[in-house]
Structure formats: C-alpha cells, structure tokens
C-alpha beads as a LAMMPS data file, in Angstrom:
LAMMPS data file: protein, C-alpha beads

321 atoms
320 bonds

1 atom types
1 bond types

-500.0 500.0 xlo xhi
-500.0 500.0 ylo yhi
-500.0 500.0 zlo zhi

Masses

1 110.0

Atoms # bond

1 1 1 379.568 284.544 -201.761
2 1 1 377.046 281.490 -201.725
3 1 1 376.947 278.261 -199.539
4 1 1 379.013 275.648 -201.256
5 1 1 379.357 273.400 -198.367
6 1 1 376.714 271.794 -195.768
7 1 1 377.048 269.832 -192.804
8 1 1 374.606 267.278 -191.978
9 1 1 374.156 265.515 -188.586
10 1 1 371.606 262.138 -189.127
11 1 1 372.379 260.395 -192.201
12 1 1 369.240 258.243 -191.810
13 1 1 366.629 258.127 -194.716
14 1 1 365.634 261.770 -195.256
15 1 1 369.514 263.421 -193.835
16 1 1 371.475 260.642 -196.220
17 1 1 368.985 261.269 -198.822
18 1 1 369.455 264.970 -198.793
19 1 1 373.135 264.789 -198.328
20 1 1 373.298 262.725 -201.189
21 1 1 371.663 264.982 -203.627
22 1 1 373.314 267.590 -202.313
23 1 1 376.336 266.167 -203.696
24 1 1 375.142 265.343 -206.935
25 1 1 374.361 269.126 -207.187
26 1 1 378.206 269.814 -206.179
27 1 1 378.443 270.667 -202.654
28 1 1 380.832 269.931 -200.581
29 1 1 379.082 267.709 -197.759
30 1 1 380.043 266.752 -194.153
31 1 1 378.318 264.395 -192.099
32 1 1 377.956 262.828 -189.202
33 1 1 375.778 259.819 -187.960
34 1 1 375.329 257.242 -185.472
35 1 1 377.039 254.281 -186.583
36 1 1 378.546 255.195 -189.607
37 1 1 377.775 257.039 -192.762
38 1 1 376.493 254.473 -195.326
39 1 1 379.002 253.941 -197.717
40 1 1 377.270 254.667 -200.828
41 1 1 377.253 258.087 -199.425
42 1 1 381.081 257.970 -198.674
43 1 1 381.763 256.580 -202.084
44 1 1 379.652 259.566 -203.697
45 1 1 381.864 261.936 -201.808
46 1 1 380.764 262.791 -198.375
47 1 1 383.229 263.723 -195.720
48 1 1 382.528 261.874 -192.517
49 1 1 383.791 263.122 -189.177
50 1 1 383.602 261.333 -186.022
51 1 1 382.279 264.151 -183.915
52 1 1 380.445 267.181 -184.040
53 1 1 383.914 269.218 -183.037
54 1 1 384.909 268.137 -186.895
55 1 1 382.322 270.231 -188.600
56 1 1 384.375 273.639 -187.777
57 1 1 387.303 271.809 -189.096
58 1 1 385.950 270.450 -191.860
59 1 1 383.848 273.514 -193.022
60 1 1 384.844 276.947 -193.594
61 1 1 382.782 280.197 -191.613
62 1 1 379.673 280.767 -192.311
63 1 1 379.217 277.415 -191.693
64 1 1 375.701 275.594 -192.304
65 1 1 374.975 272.662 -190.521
66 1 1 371.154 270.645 -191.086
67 1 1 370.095 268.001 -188.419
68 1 1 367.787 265.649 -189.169
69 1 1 367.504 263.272 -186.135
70 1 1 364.227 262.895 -183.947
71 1 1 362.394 265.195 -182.129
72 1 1 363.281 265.360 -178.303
73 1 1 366.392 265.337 -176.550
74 1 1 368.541 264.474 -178.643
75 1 1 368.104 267.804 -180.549
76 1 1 369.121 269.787 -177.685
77 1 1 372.201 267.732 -176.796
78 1 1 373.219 267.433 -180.682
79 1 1 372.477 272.096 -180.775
80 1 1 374.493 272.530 -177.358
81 1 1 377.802 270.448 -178.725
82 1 1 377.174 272.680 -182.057
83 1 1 377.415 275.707 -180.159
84 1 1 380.212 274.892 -178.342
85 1 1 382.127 274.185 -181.385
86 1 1 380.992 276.203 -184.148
87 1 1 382.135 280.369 -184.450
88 1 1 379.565 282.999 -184.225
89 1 1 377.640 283.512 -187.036
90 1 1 377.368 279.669 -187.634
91 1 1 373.589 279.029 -188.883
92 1 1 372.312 275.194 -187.360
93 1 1 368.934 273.659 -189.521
94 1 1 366.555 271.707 -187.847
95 1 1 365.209 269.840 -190.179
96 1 1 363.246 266.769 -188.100
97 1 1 360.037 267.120 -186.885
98 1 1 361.064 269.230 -183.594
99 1 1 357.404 270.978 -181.859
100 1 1 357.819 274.759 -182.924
101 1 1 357.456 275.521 -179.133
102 1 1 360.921 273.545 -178.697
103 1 1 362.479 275.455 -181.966
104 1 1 361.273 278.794 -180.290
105 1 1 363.049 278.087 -176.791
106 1 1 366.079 276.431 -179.225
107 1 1 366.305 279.573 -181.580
108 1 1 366.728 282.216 -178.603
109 1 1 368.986 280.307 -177.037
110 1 1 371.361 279.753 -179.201
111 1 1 370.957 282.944 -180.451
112 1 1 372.284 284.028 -176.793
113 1 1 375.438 282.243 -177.941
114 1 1 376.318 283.672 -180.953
115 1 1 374.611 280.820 -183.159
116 1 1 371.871 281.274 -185.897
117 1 1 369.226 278.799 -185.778
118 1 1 366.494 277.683 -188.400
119 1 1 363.444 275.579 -188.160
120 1 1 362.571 273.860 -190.779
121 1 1 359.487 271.923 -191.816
122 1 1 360.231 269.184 -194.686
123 1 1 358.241 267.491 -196.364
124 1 1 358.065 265.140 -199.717
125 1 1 358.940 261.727 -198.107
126 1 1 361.795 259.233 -199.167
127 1 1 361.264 260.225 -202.852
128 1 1 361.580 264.116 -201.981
129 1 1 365.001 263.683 -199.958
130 1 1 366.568 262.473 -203.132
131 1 1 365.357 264.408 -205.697
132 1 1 363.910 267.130 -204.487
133 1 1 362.165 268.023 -200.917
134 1 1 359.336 270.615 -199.822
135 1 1 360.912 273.278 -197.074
136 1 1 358.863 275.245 -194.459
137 1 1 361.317 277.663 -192.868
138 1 1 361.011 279.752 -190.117
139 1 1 363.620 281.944 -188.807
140 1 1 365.050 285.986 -188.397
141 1 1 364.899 287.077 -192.235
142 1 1 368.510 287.625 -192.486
143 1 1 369.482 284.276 -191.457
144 1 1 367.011 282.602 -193.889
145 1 1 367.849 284.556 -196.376
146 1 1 371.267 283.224 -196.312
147 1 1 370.395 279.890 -196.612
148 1 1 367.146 280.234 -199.151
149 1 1 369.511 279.598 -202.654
150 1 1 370.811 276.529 -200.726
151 1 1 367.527 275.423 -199.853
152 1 1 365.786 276.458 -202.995
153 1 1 368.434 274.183 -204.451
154 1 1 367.613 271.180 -202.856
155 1 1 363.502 271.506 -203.108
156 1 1 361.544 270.859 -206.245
157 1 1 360.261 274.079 -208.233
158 1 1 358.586 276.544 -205.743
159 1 1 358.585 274.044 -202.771
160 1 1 360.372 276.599 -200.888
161 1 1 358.850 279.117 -198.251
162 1 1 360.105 281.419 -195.248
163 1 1 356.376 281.009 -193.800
164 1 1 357.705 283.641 -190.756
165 1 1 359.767 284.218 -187.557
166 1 1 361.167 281.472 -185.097
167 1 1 359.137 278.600 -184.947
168 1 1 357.064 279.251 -188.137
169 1 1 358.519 276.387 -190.347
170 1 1 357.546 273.512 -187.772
171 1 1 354.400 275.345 -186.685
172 1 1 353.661 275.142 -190.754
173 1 1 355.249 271.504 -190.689
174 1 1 353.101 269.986 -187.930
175 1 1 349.913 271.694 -189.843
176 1 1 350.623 270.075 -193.074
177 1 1 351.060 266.743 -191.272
178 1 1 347.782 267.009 -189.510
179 1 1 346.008 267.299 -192.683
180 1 1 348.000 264.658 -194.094
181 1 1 346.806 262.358 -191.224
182 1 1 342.641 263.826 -192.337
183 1 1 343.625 262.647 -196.094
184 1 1 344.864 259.392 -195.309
185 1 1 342.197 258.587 -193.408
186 1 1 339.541 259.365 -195.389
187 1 1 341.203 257.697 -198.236
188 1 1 341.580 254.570 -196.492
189 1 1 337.520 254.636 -195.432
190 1 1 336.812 254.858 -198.957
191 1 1 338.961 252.315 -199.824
192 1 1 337.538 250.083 -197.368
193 1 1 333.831 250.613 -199.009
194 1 1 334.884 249.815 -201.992
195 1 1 335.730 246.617 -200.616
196 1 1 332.166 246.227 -199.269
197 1 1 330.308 246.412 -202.657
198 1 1 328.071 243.414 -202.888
199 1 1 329.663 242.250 -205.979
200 1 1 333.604 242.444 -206.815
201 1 1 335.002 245.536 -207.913
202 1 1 337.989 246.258 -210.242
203 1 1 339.197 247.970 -207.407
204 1 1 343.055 248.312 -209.738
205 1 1 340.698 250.023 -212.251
206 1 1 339.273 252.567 -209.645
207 1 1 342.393 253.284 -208.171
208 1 1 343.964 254.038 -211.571
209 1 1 341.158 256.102 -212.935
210 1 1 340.846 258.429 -209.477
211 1 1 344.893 259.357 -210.738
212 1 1 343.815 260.642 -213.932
213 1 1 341.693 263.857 -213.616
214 1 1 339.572 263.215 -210.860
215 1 1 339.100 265.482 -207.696
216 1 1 340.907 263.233 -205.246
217 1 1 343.765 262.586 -207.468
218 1 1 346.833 262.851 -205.123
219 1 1 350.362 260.885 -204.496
220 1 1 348.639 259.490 -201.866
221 1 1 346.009 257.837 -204.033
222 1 1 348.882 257.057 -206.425
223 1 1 350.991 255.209 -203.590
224 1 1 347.410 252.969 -202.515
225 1 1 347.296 252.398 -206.403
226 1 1 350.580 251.082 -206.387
227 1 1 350.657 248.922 -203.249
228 1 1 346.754 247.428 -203.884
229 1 1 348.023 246.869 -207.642
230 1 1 351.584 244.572 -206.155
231 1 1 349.375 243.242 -203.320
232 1 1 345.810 243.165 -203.395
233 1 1 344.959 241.827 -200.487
234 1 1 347.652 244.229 -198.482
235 1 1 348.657 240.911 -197.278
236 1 1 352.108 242.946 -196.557
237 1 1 350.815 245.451 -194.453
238 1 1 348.931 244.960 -191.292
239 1 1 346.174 246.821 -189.359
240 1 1 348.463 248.573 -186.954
241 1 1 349.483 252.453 -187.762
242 1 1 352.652 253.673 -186.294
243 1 1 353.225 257.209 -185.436
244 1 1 356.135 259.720 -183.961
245 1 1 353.393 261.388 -182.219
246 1 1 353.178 264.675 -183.895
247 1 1 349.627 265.311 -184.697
248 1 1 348.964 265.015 -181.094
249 1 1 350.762 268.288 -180.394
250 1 1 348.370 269.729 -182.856
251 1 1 345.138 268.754 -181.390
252 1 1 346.759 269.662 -178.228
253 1 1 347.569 273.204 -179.460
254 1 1 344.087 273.357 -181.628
255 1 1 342.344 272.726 -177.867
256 1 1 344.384 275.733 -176.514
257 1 1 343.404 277.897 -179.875
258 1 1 340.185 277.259 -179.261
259 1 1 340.369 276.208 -183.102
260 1 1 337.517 273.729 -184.243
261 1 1 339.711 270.708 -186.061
262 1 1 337.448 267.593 -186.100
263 1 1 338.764 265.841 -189.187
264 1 1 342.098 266.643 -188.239
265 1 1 341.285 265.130 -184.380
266 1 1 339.312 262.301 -185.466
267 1 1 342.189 260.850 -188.174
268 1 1 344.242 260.669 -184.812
269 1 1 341.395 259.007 -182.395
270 1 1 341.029 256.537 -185.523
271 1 1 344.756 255.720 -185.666
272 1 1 344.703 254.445 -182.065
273 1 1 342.127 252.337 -182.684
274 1 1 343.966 250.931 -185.608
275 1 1 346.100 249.240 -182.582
276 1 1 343.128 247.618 -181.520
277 1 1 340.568 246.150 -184.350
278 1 1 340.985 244.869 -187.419
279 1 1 339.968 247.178 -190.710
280 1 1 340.831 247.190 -194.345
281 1 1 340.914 250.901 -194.159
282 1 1 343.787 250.535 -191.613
283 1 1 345.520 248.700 -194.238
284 1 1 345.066 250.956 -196.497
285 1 1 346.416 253.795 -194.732
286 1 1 349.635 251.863 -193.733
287 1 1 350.628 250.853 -197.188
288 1 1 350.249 254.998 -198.036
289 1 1 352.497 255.761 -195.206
290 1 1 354.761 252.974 -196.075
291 1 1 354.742 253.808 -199.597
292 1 1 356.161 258.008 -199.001
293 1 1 357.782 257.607 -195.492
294 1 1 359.033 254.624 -195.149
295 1 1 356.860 254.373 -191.991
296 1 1 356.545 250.913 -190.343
297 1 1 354.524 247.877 -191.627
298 1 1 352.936 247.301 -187.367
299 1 1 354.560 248.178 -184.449
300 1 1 358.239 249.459 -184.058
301 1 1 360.092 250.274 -180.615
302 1 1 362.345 252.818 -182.079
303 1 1 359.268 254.770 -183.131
304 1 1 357.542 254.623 -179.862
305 1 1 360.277 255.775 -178.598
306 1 1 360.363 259.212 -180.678
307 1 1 356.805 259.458 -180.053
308 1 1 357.160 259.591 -176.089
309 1 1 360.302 261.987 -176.192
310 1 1 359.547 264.004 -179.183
311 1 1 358.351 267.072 -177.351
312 1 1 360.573 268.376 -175.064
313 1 1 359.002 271.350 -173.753
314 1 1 355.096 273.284 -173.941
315 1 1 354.538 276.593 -175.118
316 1 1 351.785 278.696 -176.702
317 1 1 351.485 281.794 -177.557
318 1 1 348.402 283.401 -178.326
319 1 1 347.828 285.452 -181.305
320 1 1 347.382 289.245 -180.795
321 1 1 343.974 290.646 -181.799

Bonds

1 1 1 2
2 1 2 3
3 1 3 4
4 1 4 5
5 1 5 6
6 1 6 7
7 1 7 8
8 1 8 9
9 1 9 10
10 1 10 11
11 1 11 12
12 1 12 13
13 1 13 14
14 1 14 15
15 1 15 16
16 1 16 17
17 1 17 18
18 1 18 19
19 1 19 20
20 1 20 21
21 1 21 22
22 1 22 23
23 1 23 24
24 1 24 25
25 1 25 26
26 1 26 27
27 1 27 28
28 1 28 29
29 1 29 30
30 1 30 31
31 1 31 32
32 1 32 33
33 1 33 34
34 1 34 35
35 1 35 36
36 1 36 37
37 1 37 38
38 1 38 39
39 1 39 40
40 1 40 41
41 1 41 42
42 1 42 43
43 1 43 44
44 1 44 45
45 1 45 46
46 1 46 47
47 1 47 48
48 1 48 49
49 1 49 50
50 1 50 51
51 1 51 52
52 1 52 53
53 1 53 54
54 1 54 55
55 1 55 56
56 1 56 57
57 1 57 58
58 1 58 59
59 1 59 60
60 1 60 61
61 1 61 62
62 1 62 63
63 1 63 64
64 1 64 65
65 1 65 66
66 1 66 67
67 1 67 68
68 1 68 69
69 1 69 70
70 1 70 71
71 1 71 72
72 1 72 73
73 1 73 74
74 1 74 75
75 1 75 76
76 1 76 77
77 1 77 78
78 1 78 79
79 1 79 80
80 1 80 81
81 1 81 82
82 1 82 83
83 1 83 84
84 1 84 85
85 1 85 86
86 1 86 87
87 1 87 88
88 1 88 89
89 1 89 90
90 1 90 91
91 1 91 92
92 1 92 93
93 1 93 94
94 1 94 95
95 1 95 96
96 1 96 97
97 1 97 98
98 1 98 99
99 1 99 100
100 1 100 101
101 1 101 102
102 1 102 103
103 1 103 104
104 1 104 105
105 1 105 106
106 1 106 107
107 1 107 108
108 1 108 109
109 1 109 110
110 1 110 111
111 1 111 112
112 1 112 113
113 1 113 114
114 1 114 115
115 1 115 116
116 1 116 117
117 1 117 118
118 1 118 119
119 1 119 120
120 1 120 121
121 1 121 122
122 1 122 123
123 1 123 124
124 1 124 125
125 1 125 126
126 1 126 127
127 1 127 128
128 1 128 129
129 1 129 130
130 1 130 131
131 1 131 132
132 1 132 133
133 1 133 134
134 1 134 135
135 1 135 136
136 1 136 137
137 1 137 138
138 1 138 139
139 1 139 140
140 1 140 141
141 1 141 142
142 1 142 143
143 1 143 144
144 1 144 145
145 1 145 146
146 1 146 147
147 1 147 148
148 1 148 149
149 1 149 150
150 1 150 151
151 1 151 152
152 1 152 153
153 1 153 154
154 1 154 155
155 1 155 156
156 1 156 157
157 1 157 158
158 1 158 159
159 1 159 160
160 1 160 161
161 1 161 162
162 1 162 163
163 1 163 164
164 1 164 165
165 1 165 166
166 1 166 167
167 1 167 168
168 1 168 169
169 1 169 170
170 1 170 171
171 1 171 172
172 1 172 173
173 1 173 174
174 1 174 175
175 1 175 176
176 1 176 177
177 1 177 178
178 1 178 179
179 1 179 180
180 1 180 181
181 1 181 182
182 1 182 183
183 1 183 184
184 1 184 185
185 1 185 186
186 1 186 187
187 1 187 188
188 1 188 189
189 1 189 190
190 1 190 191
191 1 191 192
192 1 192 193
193 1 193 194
194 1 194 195
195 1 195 196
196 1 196 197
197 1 197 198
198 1 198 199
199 1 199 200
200 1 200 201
201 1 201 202
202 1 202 203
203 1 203 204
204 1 204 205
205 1 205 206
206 1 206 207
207 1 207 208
208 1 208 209
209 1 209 210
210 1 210 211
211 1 211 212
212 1 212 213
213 1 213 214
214 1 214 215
215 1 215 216
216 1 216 217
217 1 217 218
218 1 218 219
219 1 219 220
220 1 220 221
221 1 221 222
222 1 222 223
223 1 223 224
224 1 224 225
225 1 225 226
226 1 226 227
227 1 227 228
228 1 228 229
229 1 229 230
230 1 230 231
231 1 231 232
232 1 232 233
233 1 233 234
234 1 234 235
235 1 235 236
236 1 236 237
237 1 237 238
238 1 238 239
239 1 239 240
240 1 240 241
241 1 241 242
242 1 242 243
243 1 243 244
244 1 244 245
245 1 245 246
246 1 246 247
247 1 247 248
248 1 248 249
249 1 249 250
250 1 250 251
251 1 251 252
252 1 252 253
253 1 253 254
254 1 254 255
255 1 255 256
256 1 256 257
257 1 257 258
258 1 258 259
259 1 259 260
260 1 260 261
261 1 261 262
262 1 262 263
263 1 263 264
264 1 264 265
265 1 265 266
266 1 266 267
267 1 267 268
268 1 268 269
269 1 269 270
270 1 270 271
271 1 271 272
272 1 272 273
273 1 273 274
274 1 274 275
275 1 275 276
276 1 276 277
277 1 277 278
278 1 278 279
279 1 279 280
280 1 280 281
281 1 281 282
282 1 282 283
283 1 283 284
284 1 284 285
285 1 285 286
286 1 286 287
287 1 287 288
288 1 288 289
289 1 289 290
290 1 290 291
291 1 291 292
292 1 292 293
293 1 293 294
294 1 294 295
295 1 295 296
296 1 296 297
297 1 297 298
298 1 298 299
299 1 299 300
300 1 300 301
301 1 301 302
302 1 302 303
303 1 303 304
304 1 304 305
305 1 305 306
306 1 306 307
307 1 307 308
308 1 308 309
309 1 309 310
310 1 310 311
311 1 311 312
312 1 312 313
313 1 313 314
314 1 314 315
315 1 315 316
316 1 316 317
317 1 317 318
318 1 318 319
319 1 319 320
320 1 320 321
C-alpha cells in the first residue's frame, strides 16, 4: 500500500511550501511548527498538532515524517523526541541542509532504535517547494524505496535520485550548493563588467538575450534579469551576502580529500569580503539569492545563527582505492 499521509516538522518557507503541495496532490498532512502553522496552510487542510508525541496519533504505521528546520541541534533534539514517540519501522526525512557527517552519526543511531532515517538533499528554492522540488536522497535501499513514489510525487519530472547509502543525499546536497555558490559568483563579476563599459549598456537587453539560447542561460541569469529589469540600480539589495555556512564544510572536506576546488573555494573567500567592500557584483549575487531562496537582502541574526550551529559533529571517511 502507498504513503498517503506525511508529517512535516518546520512549516517555514520550503516545509509549508512542501506541505502545501502536498495537499493539493491529496495527502493527508500533519505538521508541526514553532509558533503556529500559517493559516493558509490550516485552511488548505493541514492537521496541526502541538507536539511531536501527536504525529503517532495523528498518522497511521508506517509513518513518514520530513523535517525541514536548520542544521545543528535542533535536528538532533527534534530526531530523539521522534524516536521516542514514533513505532519501529517509522521512516524520519531530513530534509534541511544537515552536514552528511551529522546524517551518518543520525542514521545509525536511530537505526539502533528501531527508526528509519533518510537524508535528503533539496533543492529548487521557494518556487520548487510549491510546485515541484529537486530531491537528493541517501539512505538503506529499502527504506528509500518506500518513500521514492512519495518523493517522486512532490519533485518536478526526473528531479528525483537515491544518489547512495547514509549520508549520500546531503553529501550530493552540499556539492550542488558549492557549485551554486562558483555560478553566482561568476555571474555577478560579469555583471559587474558590464557595468564598467565606457559607454552605457542596455544591460535589460543583455540580460534578456543571455536567457534565450545562449551558453550561460540559467534561472540564475533569469532571476538577475528579473531583479536588474524591476530595479536597475539594485537599489533594493545591498553589498552584504548572507550565508548558513554550508559551503564551508565543503572546502573543509575538499582540504581533507585532497580534492583541488578553487572556483568552488574562491566564491566563498569572495562572499566574506562582500561584508567588507562595496561591489556591484555583490549586488548582483544577492538579488539571485534573494530572487530563488528567499535569502536575506544584508545581514540577518537568525542566519548567523544557523551558520555557527549548523554542523554538529566532523567526520570523513576516506574513499577505498
């Protein structure tokens, strides 16, 4: 028999987004947030509970519960109060940005107590939660394979993968993001010389034609489009690029890989000094991140904060020859 029902604990922008198209698909959906599900979401026919004990009420066995709250502690507290109230055979999705070192340690564990666990990398942005994300699972075979119809549900055509065992899908994740981080910055450099032409450009005209056909074209090219075309000046955004932190687990692993990753290193070295000097390319790369995540326009405490506690624990295995 298939999953007809999910639990979701973080009801924030990418958990409320998927929750809600979960429901519009038919599912029944239970979640669970800190200060209270939105109620557009309640309205659409989400289930709230008040603590995580309501999910086994709530949901029948095999239960499915996705969490999508930040990386760090609050992942393990949120998995040991799941495994203290869910039944054996219960499957728990990480779905945040938790270091794949963390989801190893977090997989065996609860596997120790009866609970399946999945890891899994998700991608697509605000835009992706509600109609359709990109999944990076990693997990025992068995236990993804339970969950892969769900999930294949809730992703766009062929944006789902079981990229391998325990830890896989945010080892995969925190990959993707560090290219990400390479492609937004050398966007935003080229954006910036474009800006240094010695005469005016029709920098709208540019943008527009690099959507249609040419090499570069991306969403990221089509979300600079869009925020140069409503403000060209990027008056809205400022120089400042907030981050969780993530990439700098990868260059940290890359150094114990030994792996050469100098566009991948350099995007981060280039975001800090974003916190420092002014730049048009800065801009740039703010109004992208803005424009798919949501991300910050400058500073923000609450992100800092993720970024400091996202990584809970260090591991690295290396690969057998």
């Amino acid at each position: 028999m298939g999953i007809n029902e999910i639990g979701v604990v973080g009801l924030g922008r990418m958990g409320g987004g998927l929750a809600d198209l979960a429901i519009s698909k038919g599912y029944h959906v239970v979640g669970l947030t800190l200060g209270g599900a939105p109620r557009e979401l309640v309205e659409a026919g989400l289930v709230e509970v008040s603590d995580i004990a309501g999910f086994r009420e709530k949901l029948q066995p095999r239960r499915v519960v996705l969490l999508y709250i930040p990386a760090g502690p609050d992942v393990d507290a949120a998995l040991d109060k799941l495994a203290s109230s869910l039944e054996p055979g219960d499957i728990v999705v990480d779905g945040g940005n938790s270091y794949w070192g963390d989801s190893i340690r977090r997989h065996d564990r609860l596997k120790a107590r009866g609970i399946d666990f999945v890891d899994l990398g998700t991608s697509g942005g605000l835009s992706g939660a509600r109609t359709g994300a990109c999944f990076m699972a990693g997990g025992d075979k068995d236990v993804v394979a339970t969950i892969e119809p769900l999930l294949k549900s809730l992703s766009v055509p062929d944006g789902f993968v079981h990229a391998g065992p325990p830890g896989s899908g945010h080892f995969v994740k925190l990959v993707h993001n560090g290219i990400e981080f390479g492609m937004l910055q050398a966007i935003g450099e080229g954006f910036d010389l474009l800006t240094r032409f010695h005469e005016p450009l029709d920098l709208d005209g540019v943008l527009e034609c690099w959507r249609n056909g040419s090499v570069i074209r991306s969403w990221l090219i089509d979300l600079l489009a869009e925020a140069h075309s409503d403000d060209p000046t990027l008056s809205k955004t400022t120089r400042y690029i907030e981050d969780t932190g993530e990439v700098n687990w990868l260059v940290a692993d890359a150094l114990r890989m030994e792996a050469p990753i100098p566009v991948i290193s350099q995007s981060v070295m280039q975001l800090f000094a974003s916190r420092d000097e002014n730049g048009v390319w800065a801009k740039a790369i703010v109004a992208m991140r803005h424009g798919f995540g949501g991300h910050p326009f400058g500073p923000n405490a609450s992100v800092v904060a993720e970024r400091r506690e996202g990584r809970v624990g260090d591991i690295y295995r290396p690969k057998t020859v």
